[in-house]
Every structure is written in structure tokens, then in C-alpha cells.
N, C-alpha and C positions, 0 to 999 in steps of 0.2 A: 423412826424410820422416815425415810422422804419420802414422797408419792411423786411416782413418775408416771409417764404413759407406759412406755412399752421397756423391755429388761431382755437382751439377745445373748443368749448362752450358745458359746462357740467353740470349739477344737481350736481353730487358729484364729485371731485377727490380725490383719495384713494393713495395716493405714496406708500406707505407701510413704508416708512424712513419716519420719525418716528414711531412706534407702535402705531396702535390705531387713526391714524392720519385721519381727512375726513374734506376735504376741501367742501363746501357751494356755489355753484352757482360761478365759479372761472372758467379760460379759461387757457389749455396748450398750449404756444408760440413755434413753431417747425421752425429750420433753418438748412436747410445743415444735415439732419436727426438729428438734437438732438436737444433738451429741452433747448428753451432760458430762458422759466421763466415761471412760474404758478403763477398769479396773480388772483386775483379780474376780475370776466367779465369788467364791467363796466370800468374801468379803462386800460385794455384788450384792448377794444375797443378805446379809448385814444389813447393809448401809439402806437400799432401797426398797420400796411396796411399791408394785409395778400394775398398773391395772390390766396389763397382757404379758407375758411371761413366755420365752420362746427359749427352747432348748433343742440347738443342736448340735450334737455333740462329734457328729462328721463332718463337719461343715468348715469352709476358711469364709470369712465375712471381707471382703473388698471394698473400695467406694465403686459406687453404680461408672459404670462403665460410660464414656463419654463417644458420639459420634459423632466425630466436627465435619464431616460433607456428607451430605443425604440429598435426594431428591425424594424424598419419602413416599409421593403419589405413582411413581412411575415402576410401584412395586408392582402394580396392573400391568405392565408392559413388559414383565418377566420373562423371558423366552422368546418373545416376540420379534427379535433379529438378533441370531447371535454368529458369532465367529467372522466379525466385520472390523473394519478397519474404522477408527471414530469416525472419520467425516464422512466417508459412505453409511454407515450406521447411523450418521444425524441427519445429515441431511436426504437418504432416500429413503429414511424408514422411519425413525422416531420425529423427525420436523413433523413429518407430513402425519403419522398418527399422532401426534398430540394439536394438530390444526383441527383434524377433524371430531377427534374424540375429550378434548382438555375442560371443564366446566367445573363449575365448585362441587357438583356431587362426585365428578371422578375422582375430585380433588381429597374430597369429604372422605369418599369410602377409601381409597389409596392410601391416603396416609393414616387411615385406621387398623387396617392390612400390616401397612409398614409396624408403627407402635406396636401392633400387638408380636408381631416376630423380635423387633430390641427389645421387649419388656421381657420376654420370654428365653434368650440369649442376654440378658444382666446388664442390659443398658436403660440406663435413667433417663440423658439426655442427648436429643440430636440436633443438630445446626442445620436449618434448610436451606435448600432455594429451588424456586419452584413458581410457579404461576398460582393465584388465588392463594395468596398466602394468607390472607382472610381467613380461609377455609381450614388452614393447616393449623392458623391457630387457635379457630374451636375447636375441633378434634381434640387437640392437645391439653386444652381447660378442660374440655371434658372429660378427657381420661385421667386425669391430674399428673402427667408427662410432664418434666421438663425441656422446654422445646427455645432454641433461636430461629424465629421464623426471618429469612432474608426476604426484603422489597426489592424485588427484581426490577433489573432495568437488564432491556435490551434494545436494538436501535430496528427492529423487526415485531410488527403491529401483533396482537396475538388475542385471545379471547378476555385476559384480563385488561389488557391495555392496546392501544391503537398507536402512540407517538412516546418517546420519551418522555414528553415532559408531564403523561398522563400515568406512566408507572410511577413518575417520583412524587406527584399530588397525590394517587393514591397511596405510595409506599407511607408516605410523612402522617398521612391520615390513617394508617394502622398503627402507626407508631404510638402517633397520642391516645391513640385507643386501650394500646396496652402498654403505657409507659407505668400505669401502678400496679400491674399482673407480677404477683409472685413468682411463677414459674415460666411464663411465658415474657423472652425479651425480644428484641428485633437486630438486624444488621442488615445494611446494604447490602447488595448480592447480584454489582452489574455483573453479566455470566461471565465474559470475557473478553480479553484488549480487542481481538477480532471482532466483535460483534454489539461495542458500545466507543463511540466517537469519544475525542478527547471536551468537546462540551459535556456531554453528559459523566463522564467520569472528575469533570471539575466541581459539579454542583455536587456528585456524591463526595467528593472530598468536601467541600464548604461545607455541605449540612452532616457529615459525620462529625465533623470539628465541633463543631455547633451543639450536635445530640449526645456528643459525648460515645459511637457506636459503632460497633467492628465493621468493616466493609470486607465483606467474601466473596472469591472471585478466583474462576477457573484461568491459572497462569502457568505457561511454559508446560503445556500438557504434552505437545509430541515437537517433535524435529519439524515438521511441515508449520505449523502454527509459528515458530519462530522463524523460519525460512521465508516465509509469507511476511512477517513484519518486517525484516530487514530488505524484504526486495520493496517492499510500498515505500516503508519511511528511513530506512537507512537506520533504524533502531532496531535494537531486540526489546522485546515488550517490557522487560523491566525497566530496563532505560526509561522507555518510555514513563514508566508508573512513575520513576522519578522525578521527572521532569515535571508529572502534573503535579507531583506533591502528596503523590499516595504509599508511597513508602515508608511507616512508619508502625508504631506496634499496634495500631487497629486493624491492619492488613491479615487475614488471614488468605493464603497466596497456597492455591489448593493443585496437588499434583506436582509439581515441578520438577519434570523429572530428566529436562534438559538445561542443566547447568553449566558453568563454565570459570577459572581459575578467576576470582573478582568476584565475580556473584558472591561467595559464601562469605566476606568477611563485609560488603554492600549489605547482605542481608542482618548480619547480626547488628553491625551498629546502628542498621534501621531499627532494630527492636520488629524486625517483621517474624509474622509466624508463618509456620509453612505445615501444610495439613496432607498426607502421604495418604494414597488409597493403593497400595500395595496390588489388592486382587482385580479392581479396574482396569488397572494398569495391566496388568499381565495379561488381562484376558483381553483387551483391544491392542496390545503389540508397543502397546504407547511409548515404553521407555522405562526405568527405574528411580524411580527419586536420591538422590546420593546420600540417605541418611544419616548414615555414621560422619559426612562431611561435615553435614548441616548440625551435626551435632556438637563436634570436635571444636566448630569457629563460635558454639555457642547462642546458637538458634534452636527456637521454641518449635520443637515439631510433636503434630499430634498426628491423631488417625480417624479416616475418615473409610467407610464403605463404598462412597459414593451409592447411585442408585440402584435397585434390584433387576435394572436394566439391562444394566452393564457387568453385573459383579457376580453373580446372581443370587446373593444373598447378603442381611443387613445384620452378618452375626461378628459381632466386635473379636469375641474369644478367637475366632479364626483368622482374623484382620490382626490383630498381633502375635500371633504365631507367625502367620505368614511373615511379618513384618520384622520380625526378629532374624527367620531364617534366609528371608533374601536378601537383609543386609551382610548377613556371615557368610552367603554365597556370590555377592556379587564383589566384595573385597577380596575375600579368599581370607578372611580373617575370625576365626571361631570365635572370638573375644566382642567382636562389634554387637552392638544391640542385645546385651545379657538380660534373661528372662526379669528382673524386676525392672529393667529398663525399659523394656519392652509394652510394661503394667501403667512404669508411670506413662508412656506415652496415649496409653487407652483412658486415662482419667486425671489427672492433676495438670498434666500438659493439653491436654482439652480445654479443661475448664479455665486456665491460665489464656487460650488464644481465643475465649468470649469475653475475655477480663473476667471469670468469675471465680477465679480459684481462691479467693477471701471466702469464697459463699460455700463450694463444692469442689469435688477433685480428692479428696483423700480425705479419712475418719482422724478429726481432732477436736477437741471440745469446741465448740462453740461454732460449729458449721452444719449446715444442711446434713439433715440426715438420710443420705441418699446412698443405700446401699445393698450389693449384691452378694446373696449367701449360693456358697456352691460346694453341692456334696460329692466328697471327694472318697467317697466310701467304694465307690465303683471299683469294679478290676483291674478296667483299664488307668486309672489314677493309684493303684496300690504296687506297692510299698509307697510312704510318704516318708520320702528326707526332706523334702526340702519342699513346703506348700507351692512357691511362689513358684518353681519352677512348672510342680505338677501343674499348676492352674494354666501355664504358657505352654508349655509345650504337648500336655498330654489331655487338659478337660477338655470336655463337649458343652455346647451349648444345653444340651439335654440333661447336665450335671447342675444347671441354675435351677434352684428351687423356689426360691424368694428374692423379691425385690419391693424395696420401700423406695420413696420420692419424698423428702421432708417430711419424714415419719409415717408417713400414709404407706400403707399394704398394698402393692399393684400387683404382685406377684405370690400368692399363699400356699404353699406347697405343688408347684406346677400348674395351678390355678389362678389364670387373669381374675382380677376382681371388679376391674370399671369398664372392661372392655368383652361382650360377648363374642366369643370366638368361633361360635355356629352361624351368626348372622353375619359376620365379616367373611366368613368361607361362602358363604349363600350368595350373599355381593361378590366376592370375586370371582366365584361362577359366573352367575351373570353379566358381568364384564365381558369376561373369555368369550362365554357366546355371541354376544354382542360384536365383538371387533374382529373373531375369528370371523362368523358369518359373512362378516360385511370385504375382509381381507379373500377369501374365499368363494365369493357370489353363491 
């Protein structure tokens, strides 16, 4: 018999490579954190000696779920200005609280907050951006998370950086920092065309080219944000990305949910990705991203929560639900965004717009073993015909039981294992106190 690490006995397994694909009572082989082979139980049991041995026998096993736009710290900021329109929401409420309140410990404990709700909701990995990314990406070694931390650039002085060209020294110097980090990788992440000069978006194009690494970046987020560009420069902001030479498949091009007949076949032959935050969107009035377009001309779209600021929660299983059904509603076409489609955009089309989907993104031999089991035994998930729909249309985050990160256990029967979740509630109290009191006199 082989000796392997760990032996995961399933009801279903769900790889997502192939489409459509649901594997029947079959066990995932784990070695050295990857996928030696997804067999047949019975046979499973044969072939392998596993030094841990999991059976679950309600369970559908998925790849770990991917969150490609987060601002992970600003999970503290939850509640904190809602039912606002974005630019009044950024600039009279969230500018000015995260001026007074943004440090690496907010940073620290925020995005610790954040992980532990995606670990606990069957996400593996999320794409940041966010100030002190430093910060975000100890957290994230620490919890052994796999995390893209973005080096922000913006052309507005702030607690991490004072000038431009003081976020991109820093940015390039976290980079090398963590260019040999297994799970933790980096990407540019100037915020937005509004709010970063065409110098500064030239050097992140030069040193992306250079680092070989995604550049993420809030584009074509509402009507006013492009109405503003074509009144200063007689461009709409993609134009512009053109022009500087950032249009290409390291762009992850986040929100876009004002398009127009040129854009979507612009966008595929760029090889650009376009990262959809469905409930952001909805809940700041912003607009809808035309996904079924962007899909039909052949562009790479993933899904993203954005932050607990704005959404007000970081749970992926609800982000493609949602995102299934407001593409069926906003077409009028019950057919657009069918529930496996839906799946691969929460994980293989993620991992695909960090460039990592050789590594992670769907269960096939020889990739990261990063995977979310979810018990579908519940009520509300019964009768099962058909897993992959229950999982879209009908599971709760509450149905995630486990979750592994390149083999390692973060999640063990509804139980964090690197992350205490009474000390992270203690800190987010005292946060609230903190910012309430001082919002409040």
C-alpha cells in the first residue's frame, strides 16, 4: 500500500475540470499538500495507508473557493456607513475613517476578522488591496491562508505611504520579500484610473512586465467615474488603460459594470480579466457587470466580495448565487450563468485571473490541495439530484465544514485551527468601541 498523508472519503466530488463533472462515492488521495489522485472509495481504500483518514459520507468536496477582490481589513468598518452612494460613502465616511483609524494593527486584526469568516464560508484564497499590505501578509502566513496581497498605489498620501513613488519602493520591497512564499504572492493594486496619474500607472505597467504580476484595479465601477473621465480627458478609463499599455491578461479589471458595444471583444483579445462583485454592486446602486457578455466574447470573469464595508459580508457561496441569479435576471434569460458555471467562476476562474490556475482552481492530480467539503445533509439542501446545483443555489455558508490549504487542515469540523476566534471577536469589539466612541463623542 502507499503511504500518503491524508485519504478524504466523499458522497460527491465535484473538480469543476471537467464541466458538469460529479464524481459518486470516490475518495481524494492528499501527499505533500497536492492531489495524488481521486479514485473510486473502495479501491481508495486498496491502493492507499493514509496517516489521517476522513469520511464523509454527506459531503460534496469542491476546490476551496477563490476571492479575487477583498479589502480584507475593512471587515472592521462593517456597518459603519451604509445605504450610501460610493463617492459619498468614500469620500465622507470611509476616506476620513480609515485616515484616522488605518495602522498595521487595524490592519493585523482586520484582516484576521476577514480570514477567519472566508475560511469558515470554504474560501481558501483572497486577492487584496488595501494599505499595509505588509500586515496582510503576515496574517495570512500565519494562518497558512492563501493570500494575493496587492501594493497599492495611490496618488493620495496616507499612513502607509506619503507620494507615489513611496508606495511603489515599498510595494517592490514586499515583493522581494515574499517572492519565495508558497502561499502568499503579490500584484499591483493602483486603486483606480481616478485616483492614480498616468506616470504612476506607467511604472506599474514597466515593473509588472518585469515581475512577471497581475496588476488589480478598480475599473468602470459606476456611470459618474466614467462620465468624469471623458469630461477631464476625452477618454473613458479603459481607453485610457490602453493607451498606457495595461490592457493585457495581467489586468484584473475589477467591477465593470459600465460597458459598452467595443468594450467586450477590446477586452477578450486583450486577454484581460474582469473580477464581478455582484452584492457591492447592488448594494451601492453602482450598476451591474454584463456577465453573460463578457462571457459569450470570451473573457475570463471571476468573483470577488469586495470589502465587509460595502457588501457586508465576505461569503463567496452567496456571491455566486447571487451572481448566477442576477445575470438570469438582468438578461431575462434563465439559461445565462447555469449553476456549474457559476462554481467555475468562484474557483478556476479566480485562480486563472492571479495566473495561478496550473497551481489551484479545481481538484486534479497534481495541484494544490486546496479544498472545501460541504455537508449537504441539511434540509434545506434535501433531496439531492443534482450536487452542484444544491451547492449554488441552495447551501449556506453554515453547510462548510472543512477546509484544507495545500493539504493543511484550517477548517476541522466547523472548527478554525490557526486562527482563535474568541480573540479575533475580543478585537473586533474593541475596535467598535473604539471608533463608535470616538464617531459619537
Amino acid at each position: 500500500m502507499q503511504p500518503i498523508d491524508t485519504l478524504i472519503h466523499a458522497r460527491w466530488i465535484i473538480p469543476v475540470e471537467p464541466d458538469h463533472r460529479v464524481l459518486e462515492h470516490h475518495a481524494l488521495a492528499i501527499d505533500k499538500g497536492r492531489i495524488v489522485a481521486i479514485i473510486d472509495s473502495r479501491e481508495a481504500t486498496a491502493r492507499y495507508r493514509a496517516n489521517e483518514t476522513i469520511n464523509l459520507s454527506e459531503h460534496a468536496l469542491i476546490p476551496g473557493l477563490v476571492n479575487a477582490h477583498t479589502h480584507a481589513a475593512m471587515s472592521l468598518f462593517r456597518g459603519l456607513a451604509d445605504d450610501l452612494p460610493l463617492m459619498d460613502w468614500l469620500n465622507h465616511h470611509i476616506w476620513p475613517a480609515e485616515g484616522k483609524w488605518v495602522s498595521p494593527e487595524f490592519v493585523r486584526d482586520g484582516t484576521e476578522l476577514a480570514m477567519a469568516e472566508m475560511l469558515k464560508s470554504g474560501t481558501t484564497c483572497f486577492n487584496d488591496m488595501y494599505f499595509f499590505p505588509d500586515a496582510t501578509a503576515r496574517a495570512a502566513q500565519a494562518a497558512g491562508m492563501r493570500a494575493c496581497v496587492g501594493l497599492i498605489l495611490i496618488d493620495f498620501p496616507s499612513a502607509w505611504a506619503a507620494t507615489p513613488q513611496e508606495y511603489l519602493h515599498k510595494g517592490l520591497q514586499l515583493h522581494d520579500d515574499l517572492k519565495h512564499d508558497g502561499l502568499v504572492t503579490t500584484a499591483f493594486a493602483p486603486h483606480a484610473p481616478y485616483t492614480v496619474a498616468d506616470a504612476g500607472l506607467e511604472k506599474v505597467r514597466m515593473y509588472a512586465d518585469e515581475l512577471d504580476i497581475p496588476v488589480h484595479m478598480h475599473v468602470h465601477e459606476t456611470a459618474h467615474e466614467v462620465e468624469q473621465a471623458q469630461t477631464a480627458s476625452g477618454k473613458r478609463p479603459l481607453e485610457r488603460l490602453s493607451g498606457l499599455g495595461l490592457m493585457s491578461p495581467r489586468l484584473l479589471a475589477v467591477h465593470m459594470t459600465q460597458l459598452i458595444d467595443g468594450e467586450f471583444a477590446a477586452l477578450a483579445q486583450a486577454n484581460v480579466n474582469v473580477v464581478h462583485c455582484p452584492e457591492s454592486n447592488l448594494k451601492l446602486g453602482s450598476g451591474v457587470c454584463p456577465v453573460p457578455k463578457l462571457l459569450a466574447a470570451g473573457v475570463n470573469v471571476a468573483l470577488g466580495t469586495d470589502g465587509a464595508a460595502s457588501n457586508n459580508d465576505l461569503d463567496m457561496l452567496g456571491e455566486l448565487r447571487t451572481a448566477a441569479l442576477l445575470a438570469k435576471g438582468a438578461s431575462l434569460d434563465p439559461t445565462a450563468v447555469p449553476a456549474h458555471t457559476a462554481l467555475r467562476l468562484a474557483t478556476l476562474h479566480g485562480a486563472k485571473a492571479l495566473g495561478r490556475d496550473a497551481e489551484f482552481g479545481s481538484l486534479i492530480p497534481g495541484k494544490a490541495a486546496d479544498v472545501t467539503a460541504i455537508d449537504l445533509s441539511d434540509l434545506s439542501t434535501q433531496p439531492v439530484y443534482d450536487p452542484i446545483s444544491q451547492i449554488v443555489y441552495s447551501a449556506t455558508r453554515e453547510q462548510v465544514t472543512d477546509v484544507w490549504v495545500a493539504g493543511k487542515r484550517l477548517l476541522a469540523d466547523r472548527q478554525l485551527t490557526t486562527l482563535d476566534e474568541n480573540a479575533i471577536r475580543r478585537k473586533a469589539q474593541e475596535w467598535r468601541d473604539k471608533i463608535f466612541a470616538a464617531n459619537h463623542g
